[in-house]
N, C-alpha and C positions, 0 to 999 in steps of 0.2 A: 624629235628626240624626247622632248618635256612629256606629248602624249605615251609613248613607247615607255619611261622610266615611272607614270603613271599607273597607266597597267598593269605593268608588273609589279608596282606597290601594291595595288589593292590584289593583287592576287597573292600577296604573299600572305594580305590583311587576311583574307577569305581562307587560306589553307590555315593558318597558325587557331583560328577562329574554329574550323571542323576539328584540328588537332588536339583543341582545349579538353585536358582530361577535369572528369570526373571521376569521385569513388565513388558506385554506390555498394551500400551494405543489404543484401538482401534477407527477409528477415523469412521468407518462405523455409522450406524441406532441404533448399540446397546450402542452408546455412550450417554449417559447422559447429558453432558456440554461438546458439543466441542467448544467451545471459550474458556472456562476455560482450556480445556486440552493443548491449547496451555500455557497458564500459568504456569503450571505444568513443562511444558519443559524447559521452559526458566527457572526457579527456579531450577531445576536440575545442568543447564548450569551454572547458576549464584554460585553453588557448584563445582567447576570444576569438574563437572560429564559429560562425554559424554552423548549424544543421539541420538540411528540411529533413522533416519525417512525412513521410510519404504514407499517407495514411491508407490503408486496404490493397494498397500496392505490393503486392507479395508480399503479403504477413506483415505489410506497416515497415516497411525499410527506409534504410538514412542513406541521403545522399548528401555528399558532402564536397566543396570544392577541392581539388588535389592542393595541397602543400607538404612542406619537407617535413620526412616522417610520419606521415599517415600510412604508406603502406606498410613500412615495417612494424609501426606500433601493431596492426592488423596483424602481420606475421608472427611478432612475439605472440601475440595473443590467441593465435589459434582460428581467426578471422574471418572468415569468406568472402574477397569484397572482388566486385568486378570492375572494372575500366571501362568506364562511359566517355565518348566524345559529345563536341556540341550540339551536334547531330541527334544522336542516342538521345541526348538528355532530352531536347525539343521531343524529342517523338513520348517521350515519358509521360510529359507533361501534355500531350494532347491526349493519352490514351487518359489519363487521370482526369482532365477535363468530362471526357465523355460519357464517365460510368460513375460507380457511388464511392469515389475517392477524392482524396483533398488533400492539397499542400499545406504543411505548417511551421513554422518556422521559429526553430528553439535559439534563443537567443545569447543564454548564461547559466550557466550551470548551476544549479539552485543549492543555499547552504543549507544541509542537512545534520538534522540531531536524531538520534535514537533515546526514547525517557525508557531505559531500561537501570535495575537496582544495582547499587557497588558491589555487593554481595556476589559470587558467582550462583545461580539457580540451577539445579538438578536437570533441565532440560535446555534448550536451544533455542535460538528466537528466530524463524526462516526470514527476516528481512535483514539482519545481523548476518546472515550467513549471504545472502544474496549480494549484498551490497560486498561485503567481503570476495567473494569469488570473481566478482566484477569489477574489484579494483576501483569501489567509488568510494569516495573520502566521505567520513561522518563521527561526530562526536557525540560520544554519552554523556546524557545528562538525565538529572532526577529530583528529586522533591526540591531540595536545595537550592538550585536554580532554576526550577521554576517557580519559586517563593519568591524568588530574588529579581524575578523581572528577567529573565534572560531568555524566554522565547521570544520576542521579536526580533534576537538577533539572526533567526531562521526560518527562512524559506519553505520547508519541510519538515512535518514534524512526524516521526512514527513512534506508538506507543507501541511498546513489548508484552508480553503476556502478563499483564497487570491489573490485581485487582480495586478497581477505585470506590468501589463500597469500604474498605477496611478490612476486611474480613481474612485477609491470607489468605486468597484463591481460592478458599470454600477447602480445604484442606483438612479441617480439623480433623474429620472425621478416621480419617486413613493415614494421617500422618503426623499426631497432635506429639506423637512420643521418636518420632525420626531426629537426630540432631541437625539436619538442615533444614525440618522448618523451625526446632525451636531457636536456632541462632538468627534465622531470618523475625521470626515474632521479638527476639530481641532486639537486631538490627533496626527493623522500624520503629520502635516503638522509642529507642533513644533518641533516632532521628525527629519524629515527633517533637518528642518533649525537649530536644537540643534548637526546633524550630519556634516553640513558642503554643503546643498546642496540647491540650490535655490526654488523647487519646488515639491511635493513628485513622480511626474514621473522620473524627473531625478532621486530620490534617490531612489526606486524601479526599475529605469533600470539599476542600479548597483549593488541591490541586487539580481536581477536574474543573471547578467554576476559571482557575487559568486558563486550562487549556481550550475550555469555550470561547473563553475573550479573545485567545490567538487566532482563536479561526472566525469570529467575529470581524475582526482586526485587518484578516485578510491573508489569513494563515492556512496551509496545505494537509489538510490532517490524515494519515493513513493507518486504519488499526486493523488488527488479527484478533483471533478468537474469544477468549473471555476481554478483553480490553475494549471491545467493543459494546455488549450488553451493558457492561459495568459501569461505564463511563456513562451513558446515559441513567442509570439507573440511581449513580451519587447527583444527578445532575437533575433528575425527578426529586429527590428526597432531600435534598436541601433544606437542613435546618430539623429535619426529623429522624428519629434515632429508629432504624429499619434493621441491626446487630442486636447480636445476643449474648448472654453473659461473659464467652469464652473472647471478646471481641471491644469490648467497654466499660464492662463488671455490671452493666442493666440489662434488664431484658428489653426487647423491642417496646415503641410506643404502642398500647395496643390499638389506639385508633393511625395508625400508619397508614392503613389503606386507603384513608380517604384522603390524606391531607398529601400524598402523590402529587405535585405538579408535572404532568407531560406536556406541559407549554415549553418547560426547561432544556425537556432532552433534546436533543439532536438529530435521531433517526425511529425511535420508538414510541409506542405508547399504551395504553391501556392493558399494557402486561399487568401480570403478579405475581412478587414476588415468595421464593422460599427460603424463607428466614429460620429453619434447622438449623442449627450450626453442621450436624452427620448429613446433612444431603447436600453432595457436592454439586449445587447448581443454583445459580443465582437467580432465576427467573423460566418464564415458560417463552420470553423470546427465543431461547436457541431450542430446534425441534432435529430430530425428539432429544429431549432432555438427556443431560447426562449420566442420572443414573436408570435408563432405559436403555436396552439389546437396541441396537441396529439391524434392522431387518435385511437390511441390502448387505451382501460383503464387497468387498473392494471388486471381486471381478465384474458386479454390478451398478455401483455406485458409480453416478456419472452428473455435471450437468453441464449446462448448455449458454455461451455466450449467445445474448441479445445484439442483433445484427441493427449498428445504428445510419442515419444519413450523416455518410461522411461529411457536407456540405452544410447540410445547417443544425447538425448534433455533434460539434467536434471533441467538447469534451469527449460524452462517454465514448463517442468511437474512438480517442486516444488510450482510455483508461480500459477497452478492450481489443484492443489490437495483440493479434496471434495468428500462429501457422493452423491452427485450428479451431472449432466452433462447439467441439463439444470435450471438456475436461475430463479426466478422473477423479473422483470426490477424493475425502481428507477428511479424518475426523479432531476434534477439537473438544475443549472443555464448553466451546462455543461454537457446535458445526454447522449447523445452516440457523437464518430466521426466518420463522414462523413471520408469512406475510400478513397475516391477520393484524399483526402489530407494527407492522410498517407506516410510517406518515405518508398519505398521500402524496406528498410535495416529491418524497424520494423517487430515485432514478434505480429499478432495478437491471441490473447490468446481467446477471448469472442465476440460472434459476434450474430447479429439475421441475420439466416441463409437464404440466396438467397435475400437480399435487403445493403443499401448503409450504415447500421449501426454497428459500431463496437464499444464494451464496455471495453472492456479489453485488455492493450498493453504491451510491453515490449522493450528494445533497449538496446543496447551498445551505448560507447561513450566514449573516451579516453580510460582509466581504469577502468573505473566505468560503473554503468547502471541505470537506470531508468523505472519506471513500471507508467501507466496512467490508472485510473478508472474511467469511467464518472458515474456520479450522486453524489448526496448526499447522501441519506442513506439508506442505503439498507434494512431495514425493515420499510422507512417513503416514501409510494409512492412519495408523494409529497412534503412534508413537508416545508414547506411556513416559513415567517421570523416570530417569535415570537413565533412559536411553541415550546410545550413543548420537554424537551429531549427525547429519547428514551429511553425506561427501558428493555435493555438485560437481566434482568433476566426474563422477558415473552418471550426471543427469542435466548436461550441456544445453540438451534442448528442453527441455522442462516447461510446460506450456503453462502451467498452476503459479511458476516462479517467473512466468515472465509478464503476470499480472501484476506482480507486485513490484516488476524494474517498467512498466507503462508509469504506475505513479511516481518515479523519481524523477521521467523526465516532463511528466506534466505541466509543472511549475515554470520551464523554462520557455515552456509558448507564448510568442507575442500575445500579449493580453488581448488585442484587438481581433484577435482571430479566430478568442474564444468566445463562441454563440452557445446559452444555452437555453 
């Protein structure tokens, strides 16, 4: 009888064992909302529930163990998710074994700050708007506190379309008599002189020498369009005055060109700068510059994610994982970089293939890393100041937006799993 009531334990062991559900989220064509599905994740995370992301596995999807409330959260939210048993999952993981895919394993939900201004700005910021459509929690912050020491209390840092030379986004020229920028030249410059600094170039060349330390530190850096030239560029010129009258009340030093440190920057180097206050464009890293015609138009404009070993390149293959390999371009105050000025060290991720353009980077630095996207917003080709926002719910699948929700859940990968 003991043998008999044996047996049928372990067979009930073995059924309840094939019956064990899983959710996976697939992040392929047959996904419904993949922005939202990052959402999903992070809410997960934010329950201290694990989630592997399945990297190259149909478009990089999260599977995740069933608990109460996962499928409906997925329902509200518009979801795709399928019912895996234990079965299913094993076979998952053999096929991932066998080809150029790899398990990773997100552990916590990373705390995120956006350093965008109090002031509302004439345009929109697409990781504000992503992170928003996607229901992931994030607090603004900006010169204030990061004076004040308050980036270590974050995980993730993304910089908004911010100019960290001083200069007012290179504006003057087109918009020196607008009353939102002249309330914004007044906004900062109080904030300056309310912080302790004589002019807002110096006080923005102190707030990028922070945000280097953060990611020094071991801090997640992600930037968009001019935020990224710029930031390197205060970060080159450190301690030298590279602004022009309308900007500090001096003109530039005129030995500036040489006394450039690019030991300082971060992803650039051996650029030069255009120090015009009327030429709205901080340097010859972003190509072609922005006051040059775009030869390609949007029905042309394209480039092409770099296909990485899932196995021993996990970052970048995280921080490119998509239902596709080749994007629609975007243009920006800052749309591609000119490779010629890229650090060696850097990891390019997105490029338009056989010419000098490259869209999507990556690097180390201290402890920490840093990822660079050129353009503004990836479903507003162009999208000029005063335009209306984007409305992500007409752009659910969004392959441009769903580069910039890879970096949010970057941070949350067992550190030990990141090789790079």
């Amino acid at each position: 009888m003991r043998k008999i009531i044996n047996t049928f334990l372990l067979i009930l062991i073995l059924m309840s064992l094939g019956l064990a559900q899983s959710i996976l989220i697939p992040m392929d064509l047959s996904q419904t909302d993949h922005l939202k599905s990052y959402g999903v994740a992070y809410w997960t995370l934010q329950r201290g529930i694990n989630v592997e992301w399945l990297l190259n596995y149909r478009g990089g999807s999260f599977l995740i163990e069933s608990f109460v409330g996962l499928e409906n959260e997925c329902l509200i939210r518009g979801v795709h998710f399928e019912k895996i048993n234990a079965s299913g999952v094993n076979q998952i993981y053999a096929n991932i074994e066998e080809q150029n895919m790899e398990r990773v394993l997100l552990e916590k939900a990373p705390k995120i700050a956006v350093y965008t201004p109090p002031n509302t700005q004439p345009w929109d910021d697409a990781v504000t708007l992503a992170l928003t459509y996607a229901e992931i929690e994030y607090d603004k912050i900006y010169d204030t506190e990061v004076i004040a020491g308050k980036l270590p209390e974050y995980d993730w840092l993304h910089l908004h379309h911010e100019d960290f030379t001083g200069q007012f986004g290179k504006f003057y020229g087109s918009f020196r008599n607008a009353p939102w920028y002249i309330r914004d030249v007044q906004i900062n410059e109080a904030l300056a002189a309310e912080l302790g600094f004589k002019n807002v170039p110096q006080a923005k060349g102190v707030v990028a020498r922070e945000i280097k330390q953060y990611v020094m530190d071991g801090g997640f850096l992600f930037a968009m369009c001019s935020a990224t030239d710029a930031l390197d560029i205060s970060l080159a010129a450190d301690g030298v005055d590279i602004v022009d009258i309308p900007f500090d009340g001096t003109p530039p030093d005129p030995a500036y060109r040489n006394k450039l440190n690019y030991q300082e920057s971060l992803a650039f180097e051996n650029f030069t700068l255009y120090t015009d206050p009327n030429v709205y464009e901080f340097s010859d890293i972003d190509i072609p510059p922005s006051f040059a015609p775009r030869l390609r138009g949007p029905e042309n404009d394209y480039f092409t994610l770099f296909e990485f070993s899932a196995k021993y390149d996990p970052v970048p293959t995280m921080l490119t994982q998509n239902h596709v390999g080749i994007i629609k371009g975007f243009m920006g105050q800052t749309t591609m970089f000119d490779r010629n000025f890229i650090k060696p060290s850097v990891i390019i991720m997105g490029e338009v293939e056989n010419s000098r353009e490259v869209k999507y980077i990556h690097g180390n630095s201290g402890k920490g890393t840093y990822t660079f996207y050129g353009g503004h917003d990836p479903e507003d080709y162009t999208h000029a100041v005063g335009d209306p926002p984007t409305q992500l719910e007409l752009h659910k699948n969004s392959p441009g937006y769903r580069l910039i929700l890879n970096n949010i859940l970057f941070p949350a990968a067992r550190k030990k799993k990141l090789k790079t």
